[in-house]
N, C-alpha and C positions, 0 to 999 in steps of 0.2 A: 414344347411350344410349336404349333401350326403354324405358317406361313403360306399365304394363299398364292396360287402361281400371279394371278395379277399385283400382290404387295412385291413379290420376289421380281418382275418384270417393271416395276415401276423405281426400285432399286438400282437394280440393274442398270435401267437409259440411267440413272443417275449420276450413277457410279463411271460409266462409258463418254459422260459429257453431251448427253442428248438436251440438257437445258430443263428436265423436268426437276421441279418441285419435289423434297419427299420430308416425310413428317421426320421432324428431330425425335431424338432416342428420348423415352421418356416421356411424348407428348401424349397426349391425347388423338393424335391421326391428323391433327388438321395441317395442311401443306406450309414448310417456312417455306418463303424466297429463300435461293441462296446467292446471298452478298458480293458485292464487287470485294474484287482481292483489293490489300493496299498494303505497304510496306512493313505491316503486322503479319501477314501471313508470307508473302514472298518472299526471297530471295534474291538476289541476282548472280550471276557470276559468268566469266569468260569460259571460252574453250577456243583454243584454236585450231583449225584445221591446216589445208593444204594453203598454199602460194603460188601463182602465177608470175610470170615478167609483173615487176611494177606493183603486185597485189598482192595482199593476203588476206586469208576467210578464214573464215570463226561466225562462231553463234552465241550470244546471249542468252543463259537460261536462268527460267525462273523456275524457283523449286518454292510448293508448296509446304514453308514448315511448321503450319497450326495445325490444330488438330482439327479442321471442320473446311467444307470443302468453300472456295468461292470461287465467282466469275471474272475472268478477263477475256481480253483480245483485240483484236486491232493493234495499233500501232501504237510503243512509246516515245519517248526523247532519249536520244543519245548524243553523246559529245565526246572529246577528251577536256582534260584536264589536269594543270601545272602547276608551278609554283611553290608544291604543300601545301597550297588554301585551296583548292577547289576550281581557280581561275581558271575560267572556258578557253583555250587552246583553238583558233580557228573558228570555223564554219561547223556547226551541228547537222551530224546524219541527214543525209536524203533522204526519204522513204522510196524505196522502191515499189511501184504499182503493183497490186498482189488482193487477190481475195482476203476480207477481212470474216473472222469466224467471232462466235462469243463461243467459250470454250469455260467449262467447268472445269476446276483445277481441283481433285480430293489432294487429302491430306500425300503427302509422298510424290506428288505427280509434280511432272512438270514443262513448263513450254518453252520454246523456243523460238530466237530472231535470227536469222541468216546474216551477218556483218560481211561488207569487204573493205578491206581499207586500203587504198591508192597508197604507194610507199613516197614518203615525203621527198625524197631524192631524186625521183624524177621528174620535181621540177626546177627552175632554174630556181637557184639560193636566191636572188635578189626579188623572185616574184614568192616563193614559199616563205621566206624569213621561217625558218626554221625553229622550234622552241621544243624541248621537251617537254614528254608529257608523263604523268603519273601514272595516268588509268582512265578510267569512262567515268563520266556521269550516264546514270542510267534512272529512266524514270518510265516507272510501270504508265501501260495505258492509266488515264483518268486520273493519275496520283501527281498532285501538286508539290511534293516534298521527292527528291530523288538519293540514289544509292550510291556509294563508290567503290567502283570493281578497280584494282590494280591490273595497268597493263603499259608497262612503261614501255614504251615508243618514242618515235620522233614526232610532230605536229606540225603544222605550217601556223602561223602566226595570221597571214593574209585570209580572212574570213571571203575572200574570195576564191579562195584555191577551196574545193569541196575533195577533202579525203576519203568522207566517210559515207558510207550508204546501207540502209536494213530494210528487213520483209517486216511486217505485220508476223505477230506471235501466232505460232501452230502448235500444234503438238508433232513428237519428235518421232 
C-alpha cells in the first residue's frame, strides 16, 4: 500500500494535535471533524505533586480511553466534595488566567490542569468551618455531566474562603 507524503503529513498534524481533519479508516477520503471529547472518551484523575507553606499542587489529567481521537481545551469545573453524595464542599476552583488551546486528544494521550489547593488550616476554624472532603468534582470543558476523582482532604465549608485554583488543559 502507497502512502503519499502529503496523506502521511496530513496524518501526521493529526496525530500531533494540529486541529486538522483526517479521513476515518475505511472511508472513502472525505475529511471527518474530529468530535468534542465528553465523558465517553476521557478520564480524569489526580496526581499530586510538591507543597509549599500553606499549598499544595497537583494536576488533573484526562486520559483518552476510546479508541478514536477528540477535541478539548480550555477550562473545566472543579470542586471538592463530601458527604458520600457528591455535596459541593466550599467555593469551586478559580481559573487562573492562562492561554486557552483547542487540543486534539488521540486515543492513549493525555491533558492536563495545573491544581493548587490553599491548605484549610491556615485559616481561622471559625472563618473556614472546616468539613471533609471525599475527592473533586471534575468536569471536562463543555461537558454538562461531571466525574469523581477521590482525594480526601479537608475543605472549608465558607464558599467564601477560595482553596482551590487550575490552569486551562495543555498537554503535559
Amino acid at each position: 500500500m502507497k502512502v503519499s507524503r502529503a496523506a502521511a503529513a496530513v496524518v501526521a498534524a493529526g496525530v500531533l494535535g494540529l486541529g486538522l481533519a483526517v479521513p476515518a479508516a475505511g472511508s472513502s477520503g472525505a475529511e471527518q471533524p474530529v468530535g468534542r471529547c465528553t465523558n465517553a472518551e476521557l478520564t480524569a484523575s489526580y496526581h499530586p505533586g510538591d507543597a509549599a507553606t500553606s499549598h499544595r499542587y497537583g494536576r488533573i489529567v484526562l486520559r483518552n480511553r476510546s479508541d478514536h481521537a477528540c477535541r478539548t481545551g480550555g477550562y473545566g469545573g472543579l470542586s471538592y466534595v463530601g458527604h458520600g453524595d457528591g455535596t459541593q464542599i466550599g467555593a469551586a476552583a478559580v481559573r487562573e488566567p492562562g492561554t486557552v488551546r483547542s487540543i486534539v486528544v488521540a486515543p492513549g494521550q493525555r491533558v492536563v490542569s495545573r491544581v493548587a489547593e490553599a491548605v484549610a488550616a491556615a485559616y481561622p476554624r471559625r472563618t473556614c468551618r472546616p468539613a471533609h472532603v471525599d475527592g473533586f468534582r471534575v468536569y471536562l470543558p463543555d461537558e454538562t455531566r461531571s466525574q469523581f476523582v477521590a482525594h480526601p482532604t479537608t475543605g472549608c465549608r465558607n464558599d467564601g474562603v477560595h482553596l482551590l485554583s487550575h490552569r486551562a488543559y495543555r498537554r503535559p
